[in-house]
N, CA, C and O atoms as a printed pandas DataFrame, in Angstrom:
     atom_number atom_name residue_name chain_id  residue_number  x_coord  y_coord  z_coord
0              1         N          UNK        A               1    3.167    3.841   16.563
1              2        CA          UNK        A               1    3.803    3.158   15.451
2              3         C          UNK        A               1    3.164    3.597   14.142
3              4         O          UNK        A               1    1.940    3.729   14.100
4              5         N          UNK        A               2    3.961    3.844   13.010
5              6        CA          UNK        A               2    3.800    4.307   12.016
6              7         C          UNK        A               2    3.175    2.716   11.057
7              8         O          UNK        A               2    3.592    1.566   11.198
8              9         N          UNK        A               3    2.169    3.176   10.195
9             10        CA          UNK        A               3    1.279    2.679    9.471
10            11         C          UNK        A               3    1.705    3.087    7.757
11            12         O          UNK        A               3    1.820    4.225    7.301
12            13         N          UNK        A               4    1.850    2.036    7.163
13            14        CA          UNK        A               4    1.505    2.429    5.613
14            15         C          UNK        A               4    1.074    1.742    4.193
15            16         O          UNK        A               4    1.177    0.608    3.727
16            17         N          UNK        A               5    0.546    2.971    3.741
17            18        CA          UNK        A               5   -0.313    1.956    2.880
18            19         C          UNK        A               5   -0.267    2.484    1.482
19            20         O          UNK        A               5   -0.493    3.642    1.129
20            21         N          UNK        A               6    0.238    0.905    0.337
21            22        CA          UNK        A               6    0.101    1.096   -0.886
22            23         C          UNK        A               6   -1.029    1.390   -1.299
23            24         O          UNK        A               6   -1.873    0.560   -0.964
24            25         N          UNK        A               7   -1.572    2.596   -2.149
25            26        CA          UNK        A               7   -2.731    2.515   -3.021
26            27         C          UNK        A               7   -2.549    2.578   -4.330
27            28         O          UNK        A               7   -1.640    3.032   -5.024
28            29         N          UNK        A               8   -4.203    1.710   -4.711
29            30        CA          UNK        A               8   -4.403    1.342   -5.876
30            31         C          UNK        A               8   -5.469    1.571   -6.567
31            32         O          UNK        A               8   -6.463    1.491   -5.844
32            33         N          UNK        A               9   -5.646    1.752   -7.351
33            34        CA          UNK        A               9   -6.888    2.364   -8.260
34            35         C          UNK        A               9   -8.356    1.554   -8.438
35            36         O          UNK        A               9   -9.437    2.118   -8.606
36            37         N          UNK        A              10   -8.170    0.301   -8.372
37            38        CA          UNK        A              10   -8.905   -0.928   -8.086
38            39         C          UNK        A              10   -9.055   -2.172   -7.332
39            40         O          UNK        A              10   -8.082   -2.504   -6.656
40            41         N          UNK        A              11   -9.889   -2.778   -7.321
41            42        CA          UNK        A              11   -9.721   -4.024   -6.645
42            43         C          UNK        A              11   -8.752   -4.882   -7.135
43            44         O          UNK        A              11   -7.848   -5.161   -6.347
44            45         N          UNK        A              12   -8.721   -5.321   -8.132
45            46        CA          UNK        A              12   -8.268   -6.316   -9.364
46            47         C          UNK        A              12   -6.678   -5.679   -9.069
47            48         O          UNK        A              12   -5.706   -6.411   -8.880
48            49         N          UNK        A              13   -6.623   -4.318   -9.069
49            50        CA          UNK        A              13   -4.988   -4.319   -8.800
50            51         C          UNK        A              13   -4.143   -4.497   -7.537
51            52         O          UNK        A              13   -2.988   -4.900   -7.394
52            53         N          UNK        A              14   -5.120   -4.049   -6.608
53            54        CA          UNK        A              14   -4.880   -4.233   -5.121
54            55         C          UNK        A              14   -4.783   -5.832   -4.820
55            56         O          UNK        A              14   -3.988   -6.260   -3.984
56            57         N          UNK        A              15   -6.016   -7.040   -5.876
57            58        CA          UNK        A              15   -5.808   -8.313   -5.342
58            59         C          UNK        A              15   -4.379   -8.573   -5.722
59            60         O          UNK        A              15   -3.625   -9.287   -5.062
60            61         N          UNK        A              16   -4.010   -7.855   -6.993
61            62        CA          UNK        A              16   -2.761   -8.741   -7.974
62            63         C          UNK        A              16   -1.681   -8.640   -6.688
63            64         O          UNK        A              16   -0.978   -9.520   -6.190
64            65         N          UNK        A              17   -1.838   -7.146   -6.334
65            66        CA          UNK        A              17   -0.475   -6.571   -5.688
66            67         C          UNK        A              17   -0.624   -7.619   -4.026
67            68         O          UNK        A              17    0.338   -8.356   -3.812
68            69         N          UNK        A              18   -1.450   -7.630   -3.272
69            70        CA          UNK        A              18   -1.255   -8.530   -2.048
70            71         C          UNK        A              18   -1.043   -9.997   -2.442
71            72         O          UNK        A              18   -0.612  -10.769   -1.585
72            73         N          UNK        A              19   -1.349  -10.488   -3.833
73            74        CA          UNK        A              19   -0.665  -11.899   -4.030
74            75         C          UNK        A              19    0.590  -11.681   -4.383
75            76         O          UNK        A              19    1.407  -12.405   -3.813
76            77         N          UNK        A              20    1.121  -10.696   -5.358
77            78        CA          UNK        A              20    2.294  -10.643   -5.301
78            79         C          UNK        A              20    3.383  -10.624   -4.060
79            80         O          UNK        A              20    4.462  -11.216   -4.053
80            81         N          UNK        A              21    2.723   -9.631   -2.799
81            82        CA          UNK        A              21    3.528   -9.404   -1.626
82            83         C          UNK        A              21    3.375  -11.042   -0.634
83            84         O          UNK        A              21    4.258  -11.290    0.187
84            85         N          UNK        A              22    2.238  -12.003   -0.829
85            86        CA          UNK        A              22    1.867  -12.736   -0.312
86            87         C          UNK        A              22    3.450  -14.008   -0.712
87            88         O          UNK        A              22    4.003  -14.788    0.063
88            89         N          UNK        A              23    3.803  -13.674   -2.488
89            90        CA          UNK        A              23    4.294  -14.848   -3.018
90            91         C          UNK        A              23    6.049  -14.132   -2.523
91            92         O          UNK        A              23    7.101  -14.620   -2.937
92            93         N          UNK        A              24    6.003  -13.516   -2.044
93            94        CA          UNK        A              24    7.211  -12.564   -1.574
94            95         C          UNK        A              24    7.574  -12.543    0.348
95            96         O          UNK        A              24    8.228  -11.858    1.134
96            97         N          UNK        A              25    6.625  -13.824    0.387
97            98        CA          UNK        A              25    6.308  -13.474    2.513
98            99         C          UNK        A              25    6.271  -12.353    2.834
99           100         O          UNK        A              25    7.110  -12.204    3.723
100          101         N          UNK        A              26    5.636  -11.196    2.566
101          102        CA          UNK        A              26    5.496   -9.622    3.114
102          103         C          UNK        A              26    3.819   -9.729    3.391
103          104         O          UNK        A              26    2.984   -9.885    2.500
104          105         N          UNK        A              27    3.521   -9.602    4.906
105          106        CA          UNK        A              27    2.276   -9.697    4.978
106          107         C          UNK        A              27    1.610   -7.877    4.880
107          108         O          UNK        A              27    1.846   -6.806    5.439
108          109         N          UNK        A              28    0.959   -8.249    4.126
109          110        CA          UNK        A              28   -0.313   -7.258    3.990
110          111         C          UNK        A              28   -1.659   -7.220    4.201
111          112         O          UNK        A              28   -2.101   -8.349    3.988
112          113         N          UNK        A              29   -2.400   -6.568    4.472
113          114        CA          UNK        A              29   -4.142   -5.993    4.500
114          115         C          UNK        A              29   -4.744   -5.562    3.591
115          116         O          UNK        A              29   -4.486   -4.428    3.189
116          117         N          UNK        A              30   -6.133   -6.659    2.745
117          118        CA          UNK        A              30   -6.141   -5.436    1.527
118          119         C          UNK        A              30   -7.352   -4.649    2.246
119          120         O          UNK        A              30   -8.108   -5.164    3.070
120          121         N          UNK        A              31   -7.395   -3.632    1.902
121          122        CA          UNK        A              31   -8.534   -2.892    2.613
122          123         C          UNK        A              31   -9.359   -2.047    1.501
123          124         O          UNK        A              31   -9.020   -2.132    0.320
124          125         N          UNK        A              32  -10.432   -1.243    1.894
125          126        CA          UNK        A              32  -10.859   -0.325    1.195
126          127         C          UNK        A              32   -9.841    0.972    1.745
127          128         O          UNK        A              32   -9.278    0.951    2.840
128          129         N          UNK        A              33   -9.755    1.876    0.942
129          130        CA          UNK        A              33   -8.286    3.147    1.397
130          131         C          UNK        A              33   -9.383    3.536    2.735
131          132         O          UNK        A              33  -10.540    3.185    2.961
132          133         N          UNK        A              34   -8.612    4.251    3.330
133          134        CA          UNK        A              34   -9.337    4.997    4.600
134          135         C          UNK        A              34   -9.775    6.176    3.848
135          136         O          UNK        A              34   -9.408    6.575    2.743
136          137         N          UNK        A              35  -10.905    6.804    4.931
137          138        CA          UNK        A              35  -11.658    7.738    4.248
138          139         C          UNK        A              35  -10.244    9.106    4.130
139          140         O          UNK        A              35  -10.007    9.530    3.000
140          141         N          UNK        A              36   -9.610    9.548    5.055
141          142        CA          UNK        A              36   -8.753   10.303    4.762
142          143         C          UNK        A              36   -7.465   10.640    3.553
143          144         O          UNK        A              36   -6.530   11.440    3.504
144          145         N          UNK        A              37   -8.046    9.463    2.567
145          146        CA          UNK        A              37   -7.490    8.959    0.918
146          147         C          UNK        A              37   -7.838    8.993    0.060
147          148         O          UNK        A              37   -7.326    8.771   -1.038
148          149         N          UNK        A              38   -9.413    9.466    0.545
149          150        CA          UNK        A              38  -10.543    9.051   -0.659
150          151         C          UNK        A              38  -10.599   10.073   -1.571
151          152         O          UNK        A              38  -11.022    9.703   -2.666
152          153         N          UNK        A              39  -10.334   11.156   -1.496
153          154        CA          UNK        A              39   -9.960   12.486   -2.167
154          155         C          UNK        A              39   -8.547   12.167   -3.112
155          156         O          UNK        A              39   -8.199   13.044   -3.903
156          157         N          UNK        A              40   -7.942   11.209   -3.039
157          158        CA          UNK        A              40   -6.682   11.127   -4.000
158          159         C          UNK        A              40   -7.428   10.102   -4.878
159          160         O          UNK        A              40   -6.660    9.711   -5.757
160          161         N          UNK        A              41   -8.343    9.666   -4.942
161          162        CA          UNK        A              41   -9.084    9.042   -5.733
162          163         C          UNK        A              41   -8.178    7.140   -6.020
163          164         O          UNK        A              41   -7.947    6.381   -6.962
164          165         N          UNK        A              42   -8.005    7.178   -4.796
165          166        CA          UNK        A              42   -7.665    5.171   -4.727
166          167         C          UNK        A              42   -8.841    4.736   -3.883
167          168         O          UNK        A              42   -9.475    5.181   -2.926
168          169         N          UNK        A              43   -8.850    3.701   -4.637
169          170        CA          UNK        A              43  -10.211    2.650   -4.030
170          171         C          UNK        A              43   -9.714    2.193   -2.966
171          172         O          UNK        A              43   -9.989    2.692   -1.874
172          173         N          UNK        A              44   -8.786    1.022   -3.126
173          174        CA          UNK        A              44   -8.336    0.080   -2.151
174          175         C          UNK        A              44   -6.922    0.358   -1.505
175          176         O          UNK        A              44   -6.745    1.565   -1.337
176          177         N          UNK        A              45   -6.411   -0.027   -1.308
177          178        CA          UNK        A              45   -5.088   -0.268   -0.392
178          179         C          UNK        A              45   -4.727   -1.333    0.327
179          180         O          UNK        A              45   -5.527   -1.989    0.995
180          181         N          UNK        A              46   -2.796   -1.712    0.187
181          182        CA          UNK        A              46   -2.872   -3.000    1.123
182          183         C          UNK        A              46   -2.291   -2.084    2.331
183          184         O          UNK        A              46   -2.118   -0.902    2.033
184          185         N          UNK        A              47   -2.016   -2.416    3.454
185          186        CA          UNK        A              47   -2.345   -1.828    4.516
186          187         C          UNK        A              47   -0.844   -2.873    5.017
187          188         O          UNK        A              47   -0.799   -4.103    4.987
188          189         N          UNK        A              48    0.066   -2.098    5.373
189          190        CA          UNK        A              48    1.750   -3.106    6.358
190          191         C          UNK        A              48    2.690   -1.930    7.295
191          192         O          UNK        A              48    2.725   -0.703    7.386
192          193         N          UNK        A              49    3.353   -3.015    7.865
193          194        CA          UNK        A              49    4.142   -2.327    8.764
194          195         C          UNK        A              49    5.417   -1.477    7.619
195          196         O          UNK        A              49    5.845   -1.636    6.475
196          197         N          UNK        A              50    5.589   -0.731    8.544
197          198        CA          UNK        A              50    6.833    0.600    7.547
198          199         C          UNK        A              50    7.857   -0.144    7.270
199          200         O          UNK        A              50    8.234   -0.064    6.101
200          201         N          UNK        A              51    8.545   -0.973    8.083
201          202        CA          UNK        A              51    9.297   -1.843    7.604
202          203         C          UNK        A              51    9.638   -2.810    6.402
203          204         O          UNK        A              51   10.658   -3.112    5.782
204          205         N          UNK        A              52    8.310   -3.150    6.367
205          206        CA          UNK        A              52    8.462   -3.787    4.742
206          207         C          UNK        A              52    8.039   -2.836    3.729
207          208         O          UNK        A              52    7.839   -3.278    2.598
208          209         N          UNK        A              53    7.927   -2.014    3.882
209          210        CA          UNK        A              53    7.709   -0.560    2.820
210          211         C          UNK        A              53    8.672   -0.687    1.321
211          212         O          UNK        A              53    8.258   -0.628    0.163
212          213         N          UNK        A              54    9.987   -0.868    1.782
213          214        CA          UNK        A              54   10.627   -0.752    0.380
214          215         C          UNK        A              54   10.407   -2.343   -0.438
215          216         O          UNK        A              54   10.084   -2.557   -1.606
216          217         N          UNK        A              55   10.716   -3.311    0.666
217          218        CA          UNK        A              55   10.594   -4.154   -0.098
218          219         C          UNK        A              55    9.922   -4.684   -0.882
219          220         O          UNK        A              55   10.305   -5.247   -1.908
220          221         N          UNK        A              56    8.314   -4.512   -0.304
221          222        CA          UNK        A              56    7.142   -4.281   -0.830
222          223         C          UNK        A              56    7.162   -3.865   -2.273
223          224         O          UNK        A              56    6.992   -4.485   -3.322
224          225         N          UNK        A              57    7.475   -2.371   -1.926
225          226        CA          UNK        A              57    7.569   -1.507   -3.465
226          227         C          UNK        A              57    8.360   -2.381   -4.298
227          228         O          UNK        A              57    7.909   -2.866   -5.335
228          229         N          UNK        A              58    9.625   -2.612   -3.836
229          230        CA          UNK        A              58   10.650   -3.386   -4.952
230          231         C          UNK        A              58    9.349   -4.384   -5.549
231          232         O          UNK        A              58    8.741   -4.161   -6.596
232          233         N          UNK        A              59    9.080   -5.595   -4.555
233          234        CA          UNK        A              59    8.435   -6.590   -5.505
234          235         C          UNK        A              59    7.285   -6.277   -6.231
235          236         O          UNK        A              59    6.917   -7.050   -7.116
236          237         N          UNK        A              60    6.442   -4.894   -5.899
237          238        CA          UNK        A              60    5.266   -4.676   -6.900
238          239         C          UNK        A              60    6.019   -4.242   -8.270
239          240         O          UNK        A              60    5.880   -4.691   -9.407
240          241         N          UNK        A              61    6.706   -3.407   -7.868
241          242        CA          UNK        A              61    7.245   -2.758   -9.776
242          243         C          UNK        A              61    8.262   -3.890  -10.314
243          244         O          UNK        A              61    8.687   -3.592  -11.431
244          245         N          UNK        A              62    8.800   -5.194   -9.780
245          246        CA          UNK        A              62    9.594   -6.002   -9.971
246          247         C          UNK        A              62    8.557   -6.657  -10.832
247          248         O          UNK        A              62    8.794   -6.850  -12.024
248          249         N          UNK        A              63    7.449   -7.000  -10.303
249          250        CA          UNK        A              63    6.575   -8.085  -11.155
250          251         C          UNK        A              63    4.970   -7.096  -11.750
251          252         O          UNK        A              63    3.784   -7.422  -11.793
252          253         N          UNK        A              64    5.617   -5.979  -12.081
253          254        CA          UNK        A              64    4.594   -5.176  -12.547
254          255         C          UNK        A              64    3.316   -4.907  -12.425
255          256         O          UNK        A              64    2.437   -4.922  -13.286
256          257         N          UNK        A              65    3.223   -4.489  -10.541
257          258        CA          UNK        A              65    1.694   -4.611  -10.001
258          259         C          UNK        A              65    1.803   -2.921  -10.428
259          260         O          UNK        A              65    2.851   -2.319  -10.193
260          261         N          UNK        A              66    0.710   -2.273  -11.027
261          262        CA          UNK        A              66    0.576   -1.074  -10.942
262          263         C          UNK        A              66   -0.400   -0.534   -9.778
263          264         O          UNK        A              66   -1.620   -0.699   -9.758
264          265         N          UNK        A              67    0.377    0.147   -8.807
265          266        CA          UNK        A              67    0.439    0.546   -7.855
266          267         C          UNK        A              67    0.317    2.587   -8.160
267          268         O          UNK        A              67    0.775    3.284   -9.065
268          269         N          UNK        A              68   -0.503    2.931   -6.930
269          270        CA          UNK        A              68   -0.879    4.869   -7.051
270          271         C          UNK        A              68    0.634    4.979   -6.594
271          272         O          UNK        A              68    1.654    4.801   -7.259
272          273         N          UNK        A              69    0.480    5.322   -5.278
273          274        CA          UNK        A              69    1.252    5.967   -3.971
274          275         C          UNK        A              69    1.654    5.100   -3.013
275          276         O          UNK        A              69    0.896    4.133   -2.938
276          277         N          UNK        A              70    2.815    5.073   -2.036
277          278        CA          UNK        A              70    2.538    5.291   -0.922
278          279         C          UNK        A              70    2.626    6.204    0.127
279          280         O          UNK        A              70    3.290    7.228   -0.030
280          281         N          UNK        A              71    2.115    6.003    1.054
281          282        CA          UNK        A              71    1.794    6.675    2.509
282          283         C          UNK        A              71    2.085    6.300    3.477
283          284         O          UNK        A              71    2.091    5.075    3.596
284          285         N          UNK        A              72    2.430    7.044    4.529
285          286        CA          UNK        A              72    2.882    6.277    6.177
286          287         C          UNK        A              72    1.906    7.253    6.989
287          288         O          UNK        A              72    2.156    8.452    7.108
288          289         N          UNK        A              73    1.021    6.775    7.418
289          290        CA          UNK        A              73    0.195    7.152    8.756
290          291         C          UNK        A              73    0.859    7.267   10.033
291          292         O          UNK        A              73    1.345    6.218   10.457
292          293         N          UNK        A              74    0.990    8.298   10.740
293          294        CA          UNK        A              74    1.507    8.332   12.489
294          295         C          UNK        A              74    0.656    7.587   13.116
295          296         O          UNK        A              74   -0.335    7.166   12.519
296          297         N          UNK        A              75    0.881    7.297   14.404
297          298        CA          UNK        A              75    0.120    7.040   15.309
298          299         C          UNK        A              75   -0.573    8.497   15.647
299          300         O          UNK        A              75   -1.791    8.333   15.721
300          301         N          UNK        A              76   -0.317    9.425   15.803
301          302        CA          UNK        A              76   -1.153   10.706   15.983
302          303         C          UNK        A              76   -2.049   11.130   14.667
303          304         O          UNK        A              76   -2.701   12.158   14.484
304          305         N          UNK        A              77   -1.875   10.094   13.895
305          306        CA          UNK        A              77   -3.148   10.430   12.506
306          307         C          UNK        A              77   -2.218   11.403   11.492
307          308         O          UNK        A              77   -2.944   11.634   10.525
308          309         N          UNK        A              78   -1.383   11.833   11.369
309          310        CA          UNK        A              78   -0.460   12.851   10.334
310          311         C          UNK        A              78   -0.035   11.877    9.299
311          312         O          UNK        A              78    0.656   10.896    9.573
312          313         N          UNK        A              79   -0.475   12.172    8.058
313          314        CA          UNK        A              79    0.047   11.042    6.840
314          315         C          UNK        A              79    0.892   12.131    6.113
315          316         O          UNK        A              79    0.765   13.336    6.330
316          317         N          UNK        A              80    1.719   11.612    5.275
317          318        CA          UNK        A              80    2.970   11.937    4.532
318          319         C          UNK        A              80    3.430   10.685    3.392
319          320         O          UNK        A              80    3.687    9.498    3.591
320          321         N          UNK        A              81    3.414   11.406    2.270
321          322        CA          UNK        A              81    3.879   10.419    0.942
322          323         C          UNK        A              81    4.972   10.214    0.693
323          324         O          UNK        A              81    5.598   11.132    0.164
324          325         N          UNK        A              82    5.726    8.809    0.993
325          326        CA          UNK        A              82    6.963    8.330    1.207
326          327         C          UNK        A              82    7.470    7.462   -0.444
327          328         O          UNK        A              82    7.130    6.477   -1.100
328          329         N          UNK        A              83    8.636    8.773   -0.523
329          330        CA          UNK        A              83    9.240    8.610   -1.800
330          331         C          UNK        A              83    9.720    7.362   -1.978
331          332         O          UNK        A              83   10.838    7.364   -1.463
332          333         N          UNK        A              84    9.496    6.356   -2.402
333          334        CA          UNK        A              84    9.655    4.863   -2.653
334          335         C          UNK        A              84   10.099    4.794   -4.370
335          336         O          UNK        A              84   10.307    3.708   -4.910
């Protein structure tokens, strides 16, 4: 099962953005990014199923969480940046 994760440049934006998805019922993970991210230079990340992927996105730029990227992780470890 495919994995993906919003990143964010900070803590403070990563908290805004999982209360936003929180006040939206979209459960998320905030995490530190995985080390295989750390080179795109995001701190944190919330961490959800692919499924709520767009909606997600809709409600961060809806209520103006500034948000990096996202990403979808394979289960075989292959990540890819999903045009949202």
């Amino acid at each position: 099962m495919e994995t993906v994760f919003i990143t964010f440049r900070s803590i403070t934006a990563a908290q805004r953005g999982e209360r936003v998805l929180q006040q939206a019922n979209i459960t998320a993970q905030l995490q530190r990014t995985p080390r295989w991210m750390q080179d795109r230079g995001c701190g944190y990340s919330l961490k959800l199923k692919p499924g709520h992927a767009p909606a997600a996105v809709g409600q961060l730029r809806q209520k103006g969480a500034q948000f990096v990227k996202v990403y979808a992780q394979s289960a075989e470890g292959q990540t890819r940046e999903l045009p949202l």
